[in-house]
N, C-alpha and C positions, 0 to 999 in steps of 0.2 A: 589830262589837265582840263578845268572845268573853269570855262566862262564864263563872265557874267550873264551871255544872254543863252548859255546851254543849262540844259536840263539834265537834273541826275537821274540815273538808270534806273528804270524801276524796280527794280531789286532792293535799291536802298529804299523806296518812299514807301514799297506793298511791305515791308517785312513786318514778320510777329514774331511771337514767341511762340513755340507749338504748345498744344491745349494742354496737352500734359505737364509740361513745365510750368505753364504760367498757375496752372490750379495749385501746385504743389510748392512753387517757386521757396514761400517759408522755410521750407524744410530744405534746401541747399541741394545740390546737386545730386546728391547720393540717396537722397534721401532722407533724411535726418536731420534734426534739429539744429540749425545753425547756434551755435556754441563759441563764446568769448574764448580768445586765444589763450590767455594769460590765468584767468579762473576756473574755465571749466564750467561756465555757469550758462546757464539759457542764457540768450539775449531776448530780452522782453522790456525793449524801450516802451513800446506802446502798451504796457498794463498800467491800469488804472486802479488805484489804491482796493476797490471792490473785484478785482481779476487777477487775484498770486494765486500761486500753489499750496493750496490750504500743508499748516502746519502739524495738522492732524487729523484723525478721523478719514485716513485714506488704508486700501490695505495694501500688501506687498506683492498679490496676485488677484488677478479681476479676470471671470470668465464668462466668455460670449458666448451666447444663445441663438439659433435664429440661422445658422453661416450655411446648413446642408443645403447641399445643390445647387453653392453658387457654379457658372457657368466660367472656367478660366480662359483665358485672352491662349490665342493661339501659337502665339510667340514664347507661352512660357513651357519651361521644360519639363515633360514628363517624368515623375518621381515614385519610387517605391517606397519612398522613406515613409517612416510610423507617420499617421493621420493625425495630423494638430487636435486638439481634446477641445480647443476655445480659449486654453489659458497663456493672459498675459502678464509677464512679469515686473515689476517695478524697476527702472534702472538708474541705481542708486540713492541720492533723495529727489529727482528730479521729478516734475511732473508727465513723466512720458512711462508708459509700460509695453512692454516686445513680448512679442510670442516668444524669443532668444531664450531658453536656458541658461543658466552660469554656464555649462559647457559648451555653449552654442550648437547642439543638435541640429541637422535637417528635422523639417519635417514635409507633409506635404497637405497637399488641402484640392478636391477635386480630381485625384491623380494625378497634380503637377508641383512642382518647387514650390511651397510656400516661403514670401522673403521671411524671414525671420525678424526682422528689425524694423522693415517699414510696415508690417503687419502688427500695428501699436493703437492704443489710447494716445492721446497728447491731449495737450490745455493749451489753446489758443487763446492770444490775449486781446488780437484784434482781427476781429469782432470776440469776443468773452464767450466763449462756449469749450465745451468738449469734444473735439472728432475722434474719429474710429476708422481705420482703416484697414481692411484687408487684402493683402497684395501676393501675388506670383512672382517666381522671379526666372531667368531664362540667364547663361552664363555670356550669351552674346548681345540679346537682346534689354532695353532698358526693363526697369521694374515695371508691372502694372499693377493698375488698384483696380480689382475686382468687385470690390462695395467699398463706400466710404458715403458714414452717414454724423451727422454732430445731435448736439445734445445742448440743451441752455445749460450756465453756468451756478444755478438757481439752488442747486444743493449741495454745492464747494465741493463734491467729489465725482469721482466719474460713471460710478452705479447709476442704472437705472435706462430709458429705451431712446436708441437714436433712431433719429429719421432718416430716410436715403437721399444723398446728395450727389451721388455719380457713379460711373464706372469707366474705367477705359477698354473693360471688357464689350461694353452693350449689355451688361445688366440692366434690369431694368425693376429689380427689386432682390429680396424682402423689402417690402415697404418699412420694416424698423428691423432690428435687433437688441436684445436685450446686455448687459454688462450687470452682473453681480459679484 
């Protein structure tokens, strides 16, 4: 019981959010774009009439350049599976593309799990740009993002070279990668 003139534990006043989560937070626990229950549709309160998901002149596969010798997070699981090629898939009409196959194949990337779905394109609406992310994944441990770099939203599609914005590996580059 807490009295007026006691002080709460510091556990409640130091707390955060760890770094990982709070960078990622948008995209929901899992990973993945948080999605209206009833539709099925992004939720994108915060775009502004100049930041949707262009209605055309996007493709249905976009492949990234630039990814050899990223350096994977230690926590992720060593993999034999076929070596991710770069290509991301479109899923569905949304603005988001996964490394995922229709059949949702492993692959891997580095010699370890590549996640398959949080290794995507997405359209962020706030701030307006394009990120990229490429992620490991481990069956115990959470997902990590091995690069993740964005792109201005300047050309309504996702083609073209992002800049590097972090790692939960310690990467500390490619300074860009390409998307075509």
């Amino acid at each position: 019981m807490l009295f007026a003139h006691s002080r709460p534990s510091p556990w409640l006043t130091d707390w955060r959010l760890p770094a990982w989560f709070a960078n990622h937070l948008k995209h929901g626990a899992d990973g993945h774009l948080l999605r209206q229950g009833i539709s099925g549709h992004l939720i994108n309160t915060c775009a502004t009439p100049s930041c949707v998901c262009p209605s055309g002149g996007v493709n249905n596969t976009y492949t990234v350049s630039g990814w050899s010798g990223l350096t994977a997070c230690g926590t992720c699981d060593s993999s034999a599976d076929t070596t991710w090629d770069g290509t991301l898939n479109r899923v569905n009409t949304t603005c988001v593309w996964w490394a995922a196959d229709p059949h949702f194949d492993p692959l891997s990337i580095s010699g370890v799990s590549l996640d398959i779905t949080y290794t995507q394109i997405v359209l962020n609406t706030s701030p307006c740009r394009w990120e990229l992310y490429i992620a490991c994944s481990s069956a115990i441990h959470p997902t990590k993002v091995m690069w993740w770099g964005t792109k201005s939203y300047a050309s309504g599609n996702p083609a073209g070279t992002y800049a590097f914005a972090g790692s939960d590996c310690g990467n500390t580059g490619p300074a860009t990668m390409t998307v075509s």
